[in-house]
C-alpha positions in Angstrom: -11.1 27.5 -5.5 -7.1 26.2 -4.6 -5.7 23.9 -2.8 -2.1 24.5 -2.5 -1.3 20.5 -2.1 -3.2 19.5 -5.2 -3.7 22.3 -7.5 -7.1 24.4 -8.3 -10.6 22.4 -7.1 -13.4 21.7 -9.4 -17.0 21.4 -7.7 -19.2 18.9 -9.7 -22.3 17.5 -9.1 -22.9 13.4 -8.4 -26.5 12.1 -8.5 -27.1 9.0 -6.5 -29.4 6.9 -4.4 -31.2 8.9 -1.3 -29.9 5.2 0.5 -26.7 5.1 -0.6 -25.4 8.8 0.5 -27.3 8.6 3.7 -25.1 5.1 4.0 -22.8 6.8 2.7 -22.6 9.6 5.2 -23.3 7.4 8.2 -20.6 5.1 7.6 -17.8 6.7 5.7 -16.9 9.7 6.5 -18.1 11.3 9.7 -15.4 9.1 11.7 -12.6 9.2 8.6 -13.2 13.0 6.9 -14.0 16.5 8.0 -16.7 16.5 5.2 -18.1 15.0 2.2 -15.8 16.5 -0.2 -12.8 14.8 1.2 -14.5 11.5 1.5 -15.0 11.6 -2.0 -11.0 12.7 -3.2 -9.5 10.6 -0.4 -11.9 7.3 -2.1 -10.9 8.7 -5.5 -7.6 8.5 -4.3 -7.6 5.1 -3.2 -9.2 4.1 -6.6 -6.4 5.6 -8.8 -3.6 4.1 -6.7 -5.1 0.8 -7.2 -6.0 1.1 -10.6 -2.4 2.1 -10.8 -0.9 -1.1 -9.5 -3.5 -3.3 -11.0 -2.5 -1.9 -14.8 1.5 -1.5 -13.7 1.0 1.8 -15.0 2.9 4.8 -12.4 5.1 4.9 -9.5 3.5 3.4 -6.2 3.9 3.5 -2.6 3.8 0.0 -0.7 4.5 -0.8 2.3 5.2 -5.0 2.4 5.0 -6.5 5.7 6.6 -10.2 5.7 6.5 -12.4 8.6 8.9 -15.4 9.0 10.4 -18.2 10.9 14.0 -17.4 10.5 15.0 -20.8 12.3 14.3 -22.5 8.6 17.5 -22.7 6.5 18.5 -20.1 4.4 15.1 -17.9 4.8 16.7 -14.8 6.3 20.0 -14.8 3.7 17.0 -15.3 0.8 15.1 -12.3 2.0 17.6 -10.4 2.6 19.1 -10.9 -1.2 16.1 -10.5 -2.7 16.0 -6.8 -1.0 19.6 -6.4 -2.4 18.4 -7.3 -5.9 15.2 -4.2 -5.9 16.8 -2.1 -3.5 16.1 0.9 -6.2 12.1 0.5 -4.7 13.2 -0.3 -1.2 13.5 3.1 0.9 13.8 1.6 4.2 13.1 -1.4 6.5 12.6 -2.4 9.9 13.2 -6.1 11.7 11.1 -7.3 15.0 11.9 -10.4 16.7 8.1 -11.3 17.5 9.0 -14.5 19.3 11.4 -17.6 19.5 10.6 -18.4 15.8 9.1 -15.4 14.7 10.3 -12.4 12.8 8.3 -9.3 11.3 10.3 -6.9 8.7 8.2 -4.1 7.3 9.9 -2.8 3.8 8.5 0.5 2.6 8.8 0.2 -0.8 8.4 3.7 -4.0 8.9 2.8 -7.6 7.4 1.4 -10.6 4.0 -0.5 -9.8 5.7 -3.6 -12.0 9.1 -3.2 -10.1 7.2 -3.2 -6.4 5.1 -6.3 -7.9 8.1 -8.1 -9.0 9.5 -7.6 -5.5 6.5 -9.0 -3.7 6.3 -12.3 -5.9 10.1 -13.3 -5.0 9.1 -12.6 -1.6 6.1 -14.7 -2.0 8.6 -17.8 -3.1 10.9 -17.8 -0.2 10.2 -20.4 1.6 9.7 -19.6 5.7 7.7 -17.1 4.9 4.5 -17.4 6.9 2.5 -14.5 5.8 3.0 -11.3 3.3 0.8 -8.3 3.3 1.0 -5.4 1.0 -0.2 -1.8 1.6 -0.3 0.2 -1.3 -0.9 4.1 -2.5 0.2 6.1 -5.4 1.5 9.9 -5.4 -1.5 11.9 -6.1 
């Protein structure tokens, strides 16, 4: 067997728990996959990207969403610096004006997983900013 995105397939056999797959199957990937197999590569996919940014080992994807009041002080020259110092991660970003106070900037982010982590603690330290979520995912 081939797949042209991710080079020749390998069928292998997994013993588990009657429960579990029927779980499994029920829950994962009827909605989410066209069958079992890509259940399984897409959640072995997930597992490597996070085992790759847990051990700083590989480039990442992340996608870091920050949300901040941009009436405090200094919060939107801070963030916007401390994009200047990692924009060699940084591919793009966009800014939302969510309310009076409020501001939303999405900064897709590809580079080394210690580079991309470094990046998200500075962002972490600004003060203003009022929540930080990180989406990450590795090139598999």
């Amino acid at each position: 067997m081939h797949n042209a995105d991710s080079g020749p397939l390998v069928r292998f056999s997994v013993t588990v728990p009657e429960d579990l797959l029927t779980e499994f199957e029920n829950s994962y990937y009827p909605e989410n996959r066209a069958n079992r197999s890509e259940a399984v590569r897409s959640l072995m996919r997930g597992y490597i990207s996070s085992e790759r940014w847990r051990c700083s080992g590989g480039e990442v994807c992340a996608t870091v969403t920050v949300v901040y009041d941009h009436h405090l002080p200094e919060v939107t020259r801070t963030l916007t610096a401390a994009q200047h110092d990692c924009g060699d991660v940084i591919i793009c970003s966009t800014h939302v004006h969510l309310n009076h106070t409020s501001c939303l900037e999405c900064i897709i982010t590809k580079g080394p997983a210690e580079d991309i982590r470094s990046f998200i603690e500075a962002l972490r330290k600004i003060r203003g900013v009022k929540s930080l979520s990180v989406n990450v995912t590795a090139e598999i």
